[in-house]
Each structure stands twice: as C-alpha cells, then as structure tokens.
C-alpha positions as CSV (number, residue, x, y, z in Angstrom):
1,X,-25.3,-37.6,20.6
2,X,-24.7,-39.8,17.7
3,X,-22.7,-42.8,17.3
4,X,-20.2,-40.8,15.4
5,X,-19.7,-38.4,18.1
6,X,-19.8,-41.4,20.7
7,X,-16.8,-43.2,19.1
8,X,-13.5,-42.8,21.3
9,X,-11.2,-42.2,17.9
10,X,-13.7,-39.1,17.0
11,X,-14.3,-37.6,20.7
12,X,-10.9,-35.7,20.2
13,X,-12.2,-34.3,16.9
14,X,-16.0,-33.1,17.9
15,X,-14.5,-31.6,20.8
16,X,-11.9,-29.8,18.6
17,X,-14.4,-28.8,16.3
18,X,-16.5,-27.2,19.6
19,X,-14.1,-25.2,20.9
20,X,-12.9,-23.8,17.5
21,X,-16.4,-22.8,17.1
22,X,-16.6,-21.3,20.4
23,X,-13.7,-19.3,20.4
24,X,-14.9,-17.8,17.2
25,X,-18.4,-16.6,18.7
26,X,-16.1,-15.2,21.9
27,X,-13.6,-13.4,19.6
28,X,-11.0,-15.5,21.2
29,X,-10.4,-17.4,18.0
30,X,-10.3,-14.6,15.0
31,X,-9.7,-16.3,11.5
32,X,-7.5,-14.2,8.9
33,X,-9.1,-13.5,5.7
34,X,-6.9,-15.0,3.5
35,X,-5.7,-19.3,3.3
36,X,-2.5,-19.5,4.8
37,X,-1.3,-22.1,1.4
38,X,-2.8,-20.2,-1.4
39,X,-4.0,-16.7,-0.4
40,X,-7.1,-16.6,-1.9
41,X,-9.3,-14.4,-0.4
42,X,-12.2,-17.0,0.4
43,X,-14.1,-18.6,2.5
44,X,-12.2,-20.3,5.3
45,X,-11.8,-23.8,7.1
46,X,-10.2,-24.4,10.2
47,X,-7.5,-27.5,10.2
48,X,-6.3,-29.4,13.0
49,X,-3.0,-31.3,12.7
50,X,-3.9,-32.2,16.0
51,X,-6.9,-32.4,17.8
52,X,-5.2,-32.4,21.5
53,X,-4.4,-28.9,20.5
54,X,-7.9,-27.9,19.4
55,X,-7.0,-23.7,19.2
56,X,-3.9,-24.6,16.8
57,X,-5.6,-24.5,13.7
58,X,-4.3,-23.8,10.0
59,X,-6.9,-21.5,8.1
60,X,-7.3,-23.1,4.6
61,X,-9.5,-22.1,1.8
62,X,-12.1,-25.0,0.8
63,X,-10.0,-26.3,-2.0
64,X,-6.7,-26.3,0.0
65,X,-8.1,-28.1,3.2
66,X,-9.7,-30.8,0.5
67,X,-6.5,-31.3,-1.1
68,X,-4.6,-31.5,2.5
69,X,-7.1,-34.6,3.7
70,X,-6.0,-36.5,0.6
71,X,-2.6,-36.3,1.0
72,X,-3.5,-37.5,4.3
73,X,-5.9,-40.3,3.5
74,X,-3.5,-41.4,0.7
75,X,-0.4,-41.0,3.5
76,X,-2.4,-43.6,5.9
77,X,-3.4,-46.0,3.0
78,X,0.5,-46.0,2.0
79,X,1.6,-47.2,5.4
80,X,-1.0,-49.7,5.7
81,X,0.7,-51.7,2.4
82,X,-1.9,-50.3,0.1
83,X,-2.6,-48.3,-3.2
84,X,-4.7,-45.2,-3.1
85,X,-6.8,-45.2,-6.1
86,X,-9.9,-43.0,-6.4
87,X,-13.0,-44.2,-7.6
88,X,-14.0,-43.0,-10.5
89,X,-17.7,-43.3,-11.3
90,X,-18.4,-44.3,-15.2
C-alpha cells in the first residue's frame, strides 16, 4: 500500500474505487453506454458524490467527470475564503 492509499481522508475513496471495479468484473455493476450529462457515446467514468455509498455512481464521459471535479475543487476553494485561479503555463 502506498501512503496515498494509507491516508484516512482517501481510505473511503480506494475502497470506493475497489468495489466499483469489482462489481463491474461480477456483472453486478453494468455501466450504460452513454454519459448521463452529455450523451455522448464514449468512453465512461464512474463518479462518486459519495464514497460511503461506493455502488452509487454517476456514469460520466471523460470530459464531463473533468469539468464536474472543477466545479468541485473551485466550490471547496470558495468556502475556504479563496480565489480559484488556474495556472496557466507561459
């Protein structure tokens, strides 16, 4: 195990991220073919809005489920008192 995986705020996630993959290899877990925002017929990511809950996923397209973690990341930074900016290389 890594340090990563060892941290108590990420436990939650890896495990998450475990049984998603299990329950697809079982056929428990069977993801639809098209992301629930857009509905573009491409490859899928599983997305947990919580990882207590680690079979409640939201199938999102690669573009879609990068767009929904900013929101997030800039959400969190809001309520801590600061700006999001993103870096922009020059």
């Amino acid at each position: 195990m890594t340090a990563y995986t060892l941290e108590k705020s990420n436990v939650l996630k890896t495990r998450a991220w475990n049984t998603v993959a299990v329950a697809i290899r079982t056929g428990e877990l069977v993801p639809p073919i098209r992301c629930e925002r857009c509905g573009k017929d491409a490859h899928l990511e599983a997305h947990h809005d919580r990882y207590d809950k680690p079979l409640e996923v939201i199938w999102l397209c690669t573009s879609c489920h990068s767009q929904t973690h900013g929101k997030l990341r800039k959400r969190a930074w809001k309520a801590i008192g600061g700006r999001y900016k993103r870096r922009v290389k020059k």
